[in-house]
C-alpha positions in Angstrom: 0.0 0.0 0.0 2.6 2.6 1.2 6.0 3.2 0.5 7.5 2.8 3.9 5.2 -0.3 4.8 7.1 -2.0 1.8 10.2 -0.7 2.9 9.6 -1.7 6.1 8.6 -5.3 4.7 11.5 -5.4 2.9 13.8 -4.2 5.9 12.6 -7.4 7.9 12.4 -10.3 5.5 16.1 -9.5 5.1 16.6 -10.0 9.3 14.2 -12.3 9.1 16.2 -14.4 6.4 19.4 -13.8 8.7 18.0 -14.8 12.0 16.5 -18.5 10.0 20.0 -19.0 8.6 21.2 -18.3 12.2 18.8 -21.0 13.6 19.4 -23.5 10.9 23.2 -23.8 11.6 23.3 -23.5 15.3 24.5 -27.2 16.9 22.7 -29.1 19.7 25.1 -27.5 22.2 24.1 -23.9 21.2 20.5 -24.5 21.3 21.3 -25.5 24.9 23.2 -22.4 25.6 22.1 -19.7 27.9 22.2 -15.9 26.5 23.8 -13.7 28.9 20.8 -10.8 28.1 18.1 -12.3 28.7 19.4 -15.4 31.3 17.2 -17.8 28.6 18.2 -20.5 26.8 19.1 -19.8 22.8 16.2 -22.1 22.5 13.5 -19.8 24.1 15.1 -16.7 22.9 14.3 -17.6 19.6 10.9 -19.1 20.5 10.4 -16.1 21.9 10.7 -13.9 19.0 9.4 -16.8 16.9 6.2 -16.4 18.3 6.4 -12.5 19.4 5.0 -11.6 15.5 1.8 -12.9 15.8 0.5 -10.9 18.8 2.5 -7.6 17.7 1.1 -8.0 14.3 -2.1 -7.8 15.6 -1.0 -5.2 18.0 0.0 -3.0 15.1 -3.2 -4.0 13.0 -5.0 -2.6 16.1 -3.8 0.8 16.1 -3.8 1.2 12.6 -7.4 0.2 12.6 -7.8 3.1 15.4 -9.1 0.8 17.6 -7.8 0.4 20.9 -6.1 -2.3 22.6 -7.0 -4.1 26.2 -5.1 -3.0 29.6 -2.0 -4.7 29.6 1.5 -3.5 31.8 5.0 -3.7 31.3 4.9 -6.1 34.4 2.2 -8.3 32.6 4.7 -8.6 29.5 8.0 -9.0 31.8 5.9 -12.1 33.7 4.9 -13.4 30.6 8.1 -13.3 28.9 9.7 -15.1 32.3 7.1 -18.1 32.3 7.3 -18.4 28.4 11.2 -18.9 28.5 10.6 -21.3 31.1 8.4 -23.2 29.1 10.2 -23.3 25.5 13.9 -23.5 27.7 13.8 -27.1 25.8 11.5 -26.6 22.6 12.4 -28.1 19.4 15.0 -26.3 17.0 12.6 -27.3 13.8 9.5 -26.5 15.2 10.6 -23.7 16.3 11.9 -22.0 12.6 9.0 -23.3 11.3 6.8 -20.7 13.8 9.5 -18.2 13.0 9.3 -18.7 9.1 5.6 -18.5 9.7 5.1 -15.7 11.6 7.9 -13.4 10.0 5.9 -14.3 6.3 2.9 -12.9 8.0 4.4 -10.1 10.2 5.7 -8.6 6.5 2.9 -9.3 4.7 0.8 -6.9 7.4 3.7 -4.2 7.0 3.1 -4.6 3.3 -0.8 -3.9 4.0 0.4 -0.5 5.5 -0.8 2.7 4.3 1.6 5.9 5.3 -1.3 7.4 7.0 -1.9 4.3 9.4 1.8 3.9 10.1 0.9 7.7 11.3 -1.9 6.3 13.9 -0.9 6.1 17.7 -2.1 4.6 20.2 -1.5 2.9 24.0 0.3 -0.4 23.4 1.0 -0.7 27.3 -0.8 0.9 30.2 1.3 3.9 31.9 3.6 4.0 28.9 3.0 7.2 26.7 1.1 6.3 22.7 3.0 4.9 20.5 2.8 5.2 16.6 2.4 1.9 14.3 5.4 3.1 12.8 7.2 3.1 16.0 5.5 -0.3 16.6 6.8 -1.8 13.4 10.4 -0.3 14.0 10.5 -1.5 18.2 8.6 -4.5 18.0 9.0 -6.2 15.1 12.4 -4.8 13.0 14.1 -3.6 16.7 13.3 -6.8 18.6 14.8 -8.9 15.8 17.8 -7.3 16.2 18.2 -7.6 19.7 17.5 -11.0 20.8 18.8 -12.4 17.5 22.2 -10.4 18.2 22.2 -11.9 21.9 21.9 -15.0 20.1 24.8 -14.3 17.9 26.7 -13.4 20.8 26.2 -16.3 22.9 27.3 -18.6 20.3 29.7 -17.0 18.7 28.1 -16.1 15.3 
């Protein structure tokens, strides 16, 4: 639709492209590893962000519907970002590129779907936390959070 929603698309096939090449070549042992930023295993990092682009698609879909998005806190994210690395500390390297190829297909395909007037829209992602814009959205969550839990994976196993 837009200009910057395809350059934006664009922007994050190409880390998303990186971060599966990442996964695909990482051994047993480095799946097992633990990344010194977040204290999780590589295995739920990337099950983390694997599965992070469904709900911030929908979070950015939200706001550039105008509509607005339920009460949720930055404590509410932190706890559920702590019981979901507990859970996927162990979750299979396959399955879990397959969500990530998934979800990153769909997470462009929604920044493609951006006009540059909704990429304009604000709104409150996170109770107490001041608006944010989709385009902010689409650059933090999505093309920023890439960057940084894919580089902490990088980092923890040498890549």
């Amino acid at each position: 639709m837009g200009a910057k929603g395809e350059a934006f698309a664009k922007q994050f096939e190409a880390k998303a492209e990186e971060a599966t090449a990442l996964l695909e070549n990482l051994s047993d042992a480095d799946w097992r590893k633990t990344t010194a930023a977040e204290g999780w295993t590589v295995a739920a990092t990337a099950h983390h962000v694997a599965s992070s682009y469904e709900p911030i698609t929908r979070i950015i879909e939200t706001l550039a519907s105008g509509q607005a998005l339920p009460h949720f806190t930055r404590q509410m994210l932190d706890e559920a970002n702590a019981q979901h690395a507990k859970d996927f500390a162990d979750c299979v390297k396959q399955e879990t590129i397959a969500l990530h190829r998934k979800g990153a297909a769909a997470a462009a395909a929604a920044m493609r779907g951006l006009s540059d007037a909704e990429l304009a829209k604000t709104g409150t992602v996170l109770t107490g936390v001041p608006p944010m814009s989709v385009e902010a959205m689409v650059m933090g969550a999505l093309l920023g959070h890439i960057d940084e839990h894919f580089g902490s994976i990088r980092k923890t196993v040498g890549g």
